[in-house]
BALO-201859 format. One record per residue (C-alpha): residue number from 1; residue in one letter; x, y, z. Coordinates in pm, whole numbers, padded with zeros to 5 digits. Layout:
# residues N
+-----+------+--------+--------+--------+
| seq | type |      u |      v |      w |
+-----+------+--------+--------+--------+
| NUM |    a |      X |      Y |      Z |
...
+-----+------+--------+--------+--------+
***
This chain:
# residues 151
+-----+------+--------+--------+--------+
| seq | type |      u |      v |      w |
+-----+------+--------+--------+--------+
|   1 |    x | -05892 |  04967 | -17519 |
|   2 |    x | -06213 |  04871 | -17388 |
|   3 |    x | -06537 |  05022 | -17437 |
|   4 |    x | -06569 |  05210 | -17103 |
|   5 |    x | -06188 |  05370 | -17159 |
|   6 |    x | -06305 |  05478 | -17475 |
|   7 |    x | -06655 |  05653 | -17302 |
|   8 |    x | -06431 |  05798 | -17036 |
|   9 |    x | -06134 |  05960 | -17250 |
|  10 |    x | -06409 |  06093 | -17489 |
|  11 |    x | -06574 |  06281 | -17175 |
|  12 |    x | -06292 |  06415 | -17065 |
|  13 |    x | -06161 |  06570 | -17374 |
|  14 |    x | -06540 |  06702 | -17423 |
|  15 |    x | -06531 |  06824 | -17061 |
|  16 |    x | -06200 |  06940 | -17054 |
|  17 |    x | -06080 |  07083 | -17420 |
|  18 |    x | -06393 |  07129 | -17633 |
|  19 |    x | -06619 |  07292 | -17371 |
|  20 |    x | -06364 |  07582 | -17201 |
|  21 |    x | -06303 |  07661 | -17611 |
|  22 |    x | -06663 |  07697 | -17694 |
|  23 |    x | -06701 |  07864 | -17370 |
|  24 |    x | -06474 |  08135 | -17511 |
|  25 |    x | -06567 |  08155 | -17851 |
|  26 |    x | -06951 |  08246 | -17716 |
|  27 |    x | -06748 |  08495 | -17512 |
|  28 |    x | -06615 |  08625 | -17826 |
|  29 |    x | -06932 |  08615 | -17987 |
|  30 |    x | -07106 |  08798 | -17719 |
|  31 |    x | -06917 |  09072 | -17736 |
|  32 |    x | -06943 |  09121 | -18098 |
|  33 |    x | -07283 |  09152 | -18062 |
|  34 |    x | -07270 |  09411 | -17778 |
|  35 |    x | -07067 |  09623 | -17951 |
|  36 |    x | -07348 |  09611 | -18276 |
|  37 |    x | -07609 |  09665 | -18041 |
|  38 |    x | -07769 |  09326 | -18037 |
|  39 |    x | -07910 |  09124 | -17785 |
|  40 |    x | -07571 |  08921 | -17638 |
|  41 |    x | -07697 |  08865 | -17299 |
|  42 |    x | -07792 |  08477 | -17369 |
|  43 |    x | -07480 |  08421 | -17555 |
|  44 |    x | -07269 |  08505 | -17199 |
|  45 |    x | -07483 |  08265 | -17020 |
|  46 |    x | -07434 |  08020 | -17263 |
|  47 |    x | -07046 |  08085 | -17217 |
|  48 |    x | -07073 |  08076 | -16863 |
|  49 |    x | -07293 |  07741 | -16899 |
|  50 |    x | -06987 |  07584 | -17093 |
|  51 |    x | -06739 |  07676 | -16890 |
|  52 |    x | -06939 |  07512 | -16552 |
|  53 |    x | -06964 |  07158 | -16750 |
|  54 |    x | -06602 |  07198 | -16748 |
|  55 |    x | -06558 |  07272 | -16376 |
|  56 |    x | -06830 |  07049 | -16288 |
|  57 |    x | -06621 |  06739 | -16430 |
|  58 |    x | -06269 |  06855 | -16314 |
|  59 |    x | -06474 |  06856 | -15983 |
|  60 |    x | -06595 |  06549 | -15989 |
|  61 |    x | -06298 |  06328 | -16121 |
|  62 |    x | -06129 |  06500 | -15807 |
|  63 |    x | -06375 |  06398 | -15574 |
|  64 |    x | -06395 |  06058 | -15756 |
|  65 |    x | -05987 |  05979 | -15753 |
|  66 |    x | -06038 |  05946 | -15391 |
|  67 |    x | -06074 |  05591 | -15365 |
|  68 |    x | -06007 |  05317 | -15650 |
|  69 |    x | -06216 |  05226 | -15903 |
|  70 |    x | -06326 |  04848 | -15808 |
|  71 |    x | -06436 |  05015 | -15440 |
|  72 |    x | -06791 |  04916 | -15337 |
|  73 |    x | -06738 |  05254 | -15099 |
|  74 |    x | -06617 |  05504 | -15376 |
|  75 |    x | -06989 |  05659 | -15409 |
|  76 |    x | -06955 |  05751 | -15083 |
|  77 |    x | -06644 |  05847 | -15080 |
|  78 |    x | -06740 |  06054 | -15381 |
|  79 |    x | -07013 |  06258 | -15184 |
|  80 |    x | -06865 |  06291 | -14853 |
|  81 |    x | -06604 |  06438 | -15052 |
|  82 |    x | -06844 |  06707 | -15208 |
|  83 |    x | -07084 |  06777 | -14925 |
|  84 |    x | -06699 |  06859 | -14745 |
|  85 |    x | -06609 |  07109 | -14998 |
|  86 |    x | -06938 |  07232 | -15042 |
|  87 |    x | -06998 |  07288 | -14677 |
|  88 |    x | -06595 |  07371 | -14537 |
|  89 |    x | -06500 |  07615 | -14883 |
|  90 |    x | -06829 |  07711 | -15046 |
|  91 |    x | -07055 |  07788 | -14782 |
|  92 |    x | -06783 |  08037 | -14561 |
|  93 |    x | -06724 |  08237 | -14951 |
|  94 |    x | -07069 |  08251 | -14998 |
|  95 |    x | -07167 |  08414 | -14644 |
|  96 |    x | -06866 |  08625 | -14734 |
|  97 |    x | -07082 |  08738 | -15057 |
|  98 |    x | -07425 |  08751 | -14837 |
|  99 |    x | -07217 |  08974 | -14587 |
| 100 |    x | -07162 |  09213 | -14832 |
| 101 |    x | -07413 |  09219 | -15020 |
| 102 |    x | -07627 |  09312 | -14692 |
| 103 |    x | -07385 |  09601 | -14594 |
| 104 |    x | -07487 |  09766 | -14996 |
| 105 |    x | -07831 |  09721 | -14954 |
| 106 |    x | -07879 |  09834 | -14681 |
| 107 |    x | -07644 |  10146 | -14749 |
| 108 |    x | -07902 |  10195 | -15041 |
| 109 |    x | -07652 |  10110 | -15289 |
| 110 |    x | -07796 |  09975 | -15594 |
| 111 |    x | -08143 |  10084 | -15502 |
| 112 |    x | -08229 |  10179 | -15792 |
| 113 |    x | -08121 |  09846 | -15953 |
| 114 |    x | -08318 |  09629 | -15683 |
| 115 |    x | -08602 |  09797 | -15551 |
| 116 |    x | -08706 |  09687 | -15216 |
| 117 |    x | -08444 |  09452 | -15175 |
| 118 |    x | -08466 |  09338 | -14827 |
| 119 |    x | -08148 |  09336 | -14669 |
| 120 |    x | -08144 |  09158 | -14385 |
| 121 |    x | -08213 |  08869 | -14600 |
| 122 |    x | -07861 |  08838 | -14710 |
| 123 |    x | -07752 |  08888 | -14341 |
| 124 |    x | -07940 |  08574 | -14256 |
| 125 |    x | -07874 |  08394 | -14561 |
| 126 |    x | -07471 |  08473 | -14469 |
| 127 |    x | -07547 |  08289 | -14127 |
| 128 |    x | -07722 |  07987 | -14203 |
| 129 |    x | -07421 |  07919 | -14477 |
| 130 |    x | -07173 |  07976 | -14139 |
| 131 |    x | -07378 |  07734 | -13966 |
| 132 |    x | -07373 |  07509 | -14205 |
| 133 |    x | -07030 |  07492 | -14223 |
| 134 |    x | -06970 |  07487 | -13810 |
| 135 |    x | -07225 |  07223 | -13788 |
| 136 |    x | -07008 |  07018 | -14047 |
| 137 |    x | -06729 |  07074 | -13890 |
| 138 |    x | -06843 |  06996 | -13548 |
| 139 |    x | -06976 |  06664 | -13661 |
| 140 |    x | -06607 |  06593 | -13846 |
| 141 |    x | -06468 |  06694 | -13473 |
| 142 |    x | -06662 |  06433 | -13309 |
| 143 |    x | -06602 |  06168 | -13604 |
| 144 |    x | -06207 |  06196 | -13587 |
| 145 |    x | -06212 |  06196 | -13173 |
| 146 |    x | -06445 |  05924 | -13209 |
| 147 |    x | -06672 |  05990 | -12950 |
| 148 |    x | -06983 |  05861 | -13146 |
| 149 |    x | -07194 |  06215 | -13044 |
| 150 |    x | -07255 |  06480 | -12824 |
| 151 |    x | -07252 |  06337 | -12456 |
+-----+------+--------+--------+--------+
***
């Protein structure tokens, strides 16, 4: 076992086993301390916190198992895999979330939570995340019909 293996097999068992159990022991935690009236707020974020180092390294060794690990390219490979995800899954869900959260403000729901919440921001937001994504995919279109660009 060399050095590296070692490094990499102790990350993963960090990323993957320790942290998701933390995660829900400060979930535990938190609501221990709701229920006795204390202050738990920072303990969810903390749980939340955990629980993203997780998913941010079962994201990444996905995005990095896409090419070998002696290839001068897999960087790249690497990102081009996460500006894809980011911009052809993430970015429709999220104008999803935009969408709606436009149609409740401006139906005055949660107005008293949010005051002066403006909603056409969230309509706008919702369509710069769906151009985004078109704009992605339009580029991918042209890549894979190899036509070099827009004529």
């Amino acid at each position: 076992m060399t050095f590296l293996n070692g490094i990499t097999n102790l990350t993963n068992w960090m990323g993957n086993v320790i942290m998701p159990t933390v995660a829900g022991l400060f979930f535990a935690l938190a609501i221990i301390r709701y229920a006795r009236g204390y202050s738990h707020q920072y303990i969810v974020w903390a749980g939340f916190l955990a629980l993203m180092i997780s998913g941010l390294l079962r994201g990444l060794e996905t995005f990095t198992r896409q090419a070998a690990w002696n290839d001068p390219d897999a960087i790249w490979i690497t990102l081009r895999g996460l500006v894809n995800w980011l911009c052809n899954v993430f970015m429709p869900l999220y104008a999803v979330v935009q969408i709606v959260q436009g149609v409740l403000a401006y139906g005055g729901i949660g107005h008293r939570l949010y005051p002066g919440m403006p909603w056409m921001r969230h309509f706008a937001a919702a369509g710069m995340a769906l151009m985004l994504s078109g704009l992605l995919r339009l580029a991918e279109f042209f890549i894979q019909h190899e036509t070099g660009g827009v004529s």
